[in-house]
N, C-alpha and C positions, 0 to 999 in steps of 0.2 A: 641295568636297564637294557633289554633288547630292543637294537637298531628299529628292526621290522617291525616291530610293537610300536614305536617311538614315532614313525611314519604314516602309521593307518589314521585316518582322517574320512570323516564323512564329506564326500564331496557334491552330494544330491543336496544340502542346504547351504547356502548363503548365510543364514541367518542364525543364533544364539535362542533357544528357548530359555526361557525361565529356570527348568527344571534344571538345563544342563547347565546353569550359572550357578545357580544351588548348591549343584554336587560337586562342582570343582572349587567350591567355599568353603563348603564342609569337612574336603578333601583336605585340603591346607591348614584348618582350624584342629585337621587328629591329631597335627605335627605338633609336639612342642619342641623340636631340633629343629633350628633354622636352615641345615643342609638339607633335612628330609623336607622343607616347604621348599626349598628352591628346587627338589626333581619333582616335585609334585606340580607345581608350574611348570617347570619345560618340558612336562609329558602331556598339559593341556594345550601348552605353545605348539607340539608339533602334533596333536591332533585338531585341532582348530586351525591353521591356517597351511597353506602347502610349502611348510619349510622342508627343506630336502636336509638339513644339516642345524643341530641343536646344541646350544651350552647352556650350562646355567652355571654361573662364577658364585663362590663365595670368599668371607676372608680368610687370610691366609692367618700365621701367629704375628704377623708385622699388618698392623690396621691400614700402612701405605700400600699393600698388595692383594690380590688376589687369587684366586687358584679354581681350579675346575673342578667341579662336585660332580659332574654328570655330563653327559654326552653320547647325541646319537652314534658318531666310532670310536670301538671300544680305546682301553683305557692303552693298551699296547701302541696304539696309531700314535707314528710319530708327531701330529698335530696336538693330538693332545697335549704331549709333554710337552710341548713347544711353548704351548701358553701356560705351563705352570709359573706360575710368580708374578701374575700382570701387574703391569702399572696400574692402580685405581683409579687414576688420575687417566687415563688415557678411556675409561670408558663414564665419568661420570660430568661430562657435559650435556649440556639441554636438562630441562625440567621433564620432574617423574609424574609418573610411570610412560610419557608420551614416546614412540617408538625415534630413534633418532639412526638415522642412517650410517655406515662403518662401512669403508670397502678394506679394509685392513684390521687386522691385529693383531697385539702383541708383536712377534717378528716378522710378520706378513704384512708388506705395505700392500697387497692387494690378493683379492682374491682368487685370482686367475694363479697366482704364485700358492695360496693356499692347496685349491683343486683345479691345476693342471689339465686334467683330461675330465672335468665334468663342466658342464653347461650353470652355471649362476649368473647371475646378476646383478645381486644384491644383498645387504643384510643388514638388519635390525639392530641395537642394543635398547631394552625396556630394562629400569632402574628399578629393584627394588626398595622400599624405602617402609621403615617401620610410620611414619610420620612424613605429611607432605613439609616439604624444605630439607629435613632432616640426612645428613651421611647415609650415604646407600648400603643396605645392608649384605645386597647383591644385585647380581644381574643375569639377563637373559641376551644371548645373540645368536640368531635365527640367521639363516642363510636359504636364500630361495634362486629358482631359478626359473621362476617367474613371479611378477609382482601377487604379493598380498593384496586381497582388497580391502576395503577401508572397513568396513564392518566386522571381518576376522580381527583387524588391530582391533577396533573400540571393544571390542568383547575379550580382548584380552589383558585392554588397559583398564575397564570396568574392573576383570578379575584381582588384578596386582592393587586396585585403590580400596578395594571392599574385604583384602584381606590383610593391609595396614595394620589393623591392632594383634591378629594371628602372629605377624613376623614381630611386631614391638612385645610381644609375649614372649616368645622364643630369644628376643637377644636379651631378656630379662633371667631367664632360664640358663640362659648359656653363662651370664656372669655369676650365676649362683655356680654353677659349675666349674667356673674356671679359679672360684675361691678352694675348692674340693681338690684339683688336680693339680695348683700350681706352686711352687714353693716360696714360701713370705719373704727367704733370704736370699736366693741367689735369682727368685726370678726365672728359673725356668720351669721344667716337668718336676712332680715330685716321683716319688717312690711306687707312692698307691696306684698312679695313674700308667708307669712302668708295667707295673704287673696285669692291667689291662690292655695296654697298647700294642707292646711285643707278641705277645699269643695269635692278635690279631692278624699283625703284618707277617708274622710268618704260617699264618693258611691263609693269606692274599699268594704269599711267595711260592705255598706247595699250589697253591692253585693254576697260578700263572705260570711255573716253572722259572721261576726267577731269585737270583741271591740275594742274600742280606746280611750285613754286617755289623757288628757290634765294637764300639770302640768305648774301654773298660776302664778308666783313668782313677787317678789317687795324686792328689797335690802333695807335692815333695815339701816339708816344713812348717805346712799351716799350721803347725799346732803350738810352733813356737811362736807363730806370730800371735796365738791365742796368749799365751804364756808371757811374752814380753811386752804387748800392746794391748791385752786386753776382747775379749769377745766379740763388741762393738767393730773393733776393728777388723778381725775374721771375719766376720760375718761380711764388712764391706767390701773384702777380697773373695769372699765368692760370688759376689755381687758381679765384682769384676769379672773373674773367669767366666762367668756366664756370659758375657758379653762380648766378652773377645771368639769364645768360641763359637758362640751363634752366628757371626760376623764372617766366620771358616767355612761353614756349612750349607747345605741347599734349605733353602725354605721347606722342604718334605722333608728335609731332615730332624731327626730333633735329639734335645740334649734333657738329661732326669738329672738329677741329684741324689746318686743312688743312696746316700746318706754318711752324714759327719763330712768330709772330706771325699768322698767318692759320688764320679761322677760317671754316667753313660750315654754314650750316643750312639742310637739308631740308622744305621744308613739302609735304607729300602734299594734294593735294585744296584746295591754294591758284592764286590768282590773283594775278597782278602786285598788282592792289589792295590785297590780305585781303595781299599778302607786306608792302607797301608798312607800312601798320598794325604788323605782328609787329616789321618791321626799327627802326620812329618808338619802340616799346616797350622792344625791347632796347637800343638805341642811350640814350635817355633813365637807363633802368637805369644801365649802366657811366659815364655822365655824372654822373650825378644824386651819386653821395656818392664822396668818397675813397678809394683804396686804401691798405693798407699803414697802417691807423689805430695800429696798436699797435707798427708795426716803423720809422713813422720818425718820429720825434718827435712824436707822437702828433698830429699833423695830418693826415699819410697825404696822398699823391701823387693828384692828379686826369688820369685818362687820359680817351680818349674814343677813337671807333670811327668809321671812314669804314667805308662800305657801297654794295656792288654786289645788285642784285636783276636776275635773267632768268628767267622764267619757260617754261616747256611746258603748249600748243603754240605759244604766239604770238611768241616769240623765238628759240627753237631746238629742235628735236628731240634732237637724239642728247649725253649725257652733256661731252662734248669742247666743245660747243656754248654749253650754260649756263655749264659751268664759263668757259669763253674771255669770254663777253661780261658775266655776272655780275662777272667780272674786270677789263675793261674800264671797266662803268660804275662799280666801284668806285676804281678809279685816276682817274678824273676826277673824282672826291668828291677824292681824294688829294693830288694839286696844285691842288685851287683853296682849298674853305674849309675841308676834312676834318669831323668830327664832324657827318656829313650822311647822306644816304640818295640814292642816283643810282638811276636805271632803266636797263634796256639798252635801247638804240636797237631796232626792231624790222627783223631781218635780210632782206637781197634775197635770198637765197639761202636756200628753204623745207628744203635737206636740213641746215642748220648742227647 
């Protein structure tokens, strides 16, 4: 979304025609992704009222937080980052869609702390909500530096209550979806949704010039746990590792189940280093306490994790590439001590 776009605003009317209420309805009703309705409203929020400064939140993989879909400075601005992960709870007070006043957020107890060297004064949070009462499906916060008038709000709280069944559409959609990409047993990413997601985040990463790391694991012994206790019980021990790992990890980060016993995680915006740290973390996690406390004689079985890390761009470019050699240096953790952390070798061949 360009900033300069994101800020043009008709300022010869005051007032909401008909027409343009229509087409920013209609605008919302092409979405059936609830992230694509929420930039399609904060591109109406900051052409309708004179906000200098735009978010529109959605949720995160944890329904207690949320994370920034869109905004007028780009995605590099250290602000941004700064509000990835919000408390939801921190912007869903007062009744929706009515605008409810924030001089702070997320780690910013004021705005003056946020922009330093710009003139504001104030800012907005409007609740998205599929259904009035209902869990916020997202939100908007506008920041101005000079007051809204009252008739930009109403035309904008008009638009969030008249597109109520668009967004309760879209998170209906989104849970068909989340049956599609998520795994029934361990509960995190599956396989399928891996081979769409990766591709993605690395031409964000060629875009932006920034790294990415892959951390490429294989649980040491689950198969005896299959073997001696049974499937049921496996199955509840990837349950667990899913758990403990996500617990390791940033919220933009994520974990697949790359399949059987093999597991991967994405770090956006990591280096072999910063992967090397994530992988010492989660690895420790599934080490550190037993499984299976209550299901086998209340001792519970000690597994442990070999791990491959390759990072982009210094080990391999293209998706086949990290996967292959993250693979690799995970299997030489495998036959030698296991319960370790390997690097990949860095490749002669720059197109791997």
């Amino acid at each position: 979304m360009d900033p300069a776009e994101m800020r043009t605003r008709s300022s010869e009317t005051s007032t909401m025609s008909d027409s343009e209420l229509l087409g920013a309805i209609l605008e919302v009703y092409r979405h059936l992704d609830l992230n694509q309705q929420l930039r399609a409203l904060l591109e109406r929020a900051m052409a309708w009222t004179p906000a200098e400064v735009g978010f529109a939140f959605g949720p995160g993989e944890d329904s207690k937080v949320t994370i920034p879909i869109a905004g007028s400075v780009p995605e590099a601005d250290p602000r941004f980052r700064a509000l990835q992960g919000l408390g939801a709870h921190r912007l869903a007070a007062g009744p929706a869609p009515t605008a409810q006043r924030h001089d702070g957020l997320g780690p910013f107890s004021s705005l003056a702390e946020m922009w330093p060297d710009e003139q504001v004064v104030s800012s907005y949070v409007l609740r998205i909500e599929p259904d009035a009462g209902a869990d916020a499906a997202g939100f908007l916060w506008l920041v101005f530096s000079e007051e809204p008038g009252q008739t930009e709000i109403d035309a904008l709280v008009q638009l969030i209550e008249m597109t109520r069944p668009a967004v309760a559409n879209a998170i209906q959609v989104g849970s068909m979806r989340d049956l599609v990409i998520k795994d029934d047993t361990a509960r995190c990413f599956n396989r399928r949704y891996f081979e769409e997601f990766l591709p993605e985040e690395l031409a964000r990463a060629s875009r932006f010039r920034a790294p990415l790391s892959l951390i490429f694991f294989d649980m040491d012994g689950l198969k005896q746990v299959n073997n001696d206790h049974g499937h049921a019980a496996g199955s509840r021990s990837l349950y667990e590792v899913s758990v403990r790992v996500r617990s390791k990890v940033r919220k933009f980060d994520k974990l697949f189940r790359f399949g059987g016993d093999e597991f991967c995680i994405v770090l956006p915006e990591t280096e072999w280093h910063g992967a090397l740290e994530v992988a010492e973390r989660v690895r420790e996690a599934i080490a550190s306490q037993p499984f299976l406390v209550n299901d086998v004689g209340g001792t519970g079985i000690v597994l442990t994790a070999s791990m491959g890390i390759a990072s982009y761009p210094l080990h391999a470019r293209s998706k086949e590439g990290l996967v292959q050699l993250a693979d690799r240096a995970m299997q030489r953790i495998k036959r030698a001590e296991k319960n370790s952390v390997g690097v990949a070798e860095i490749a002669g061949d720059t197109d791997v």
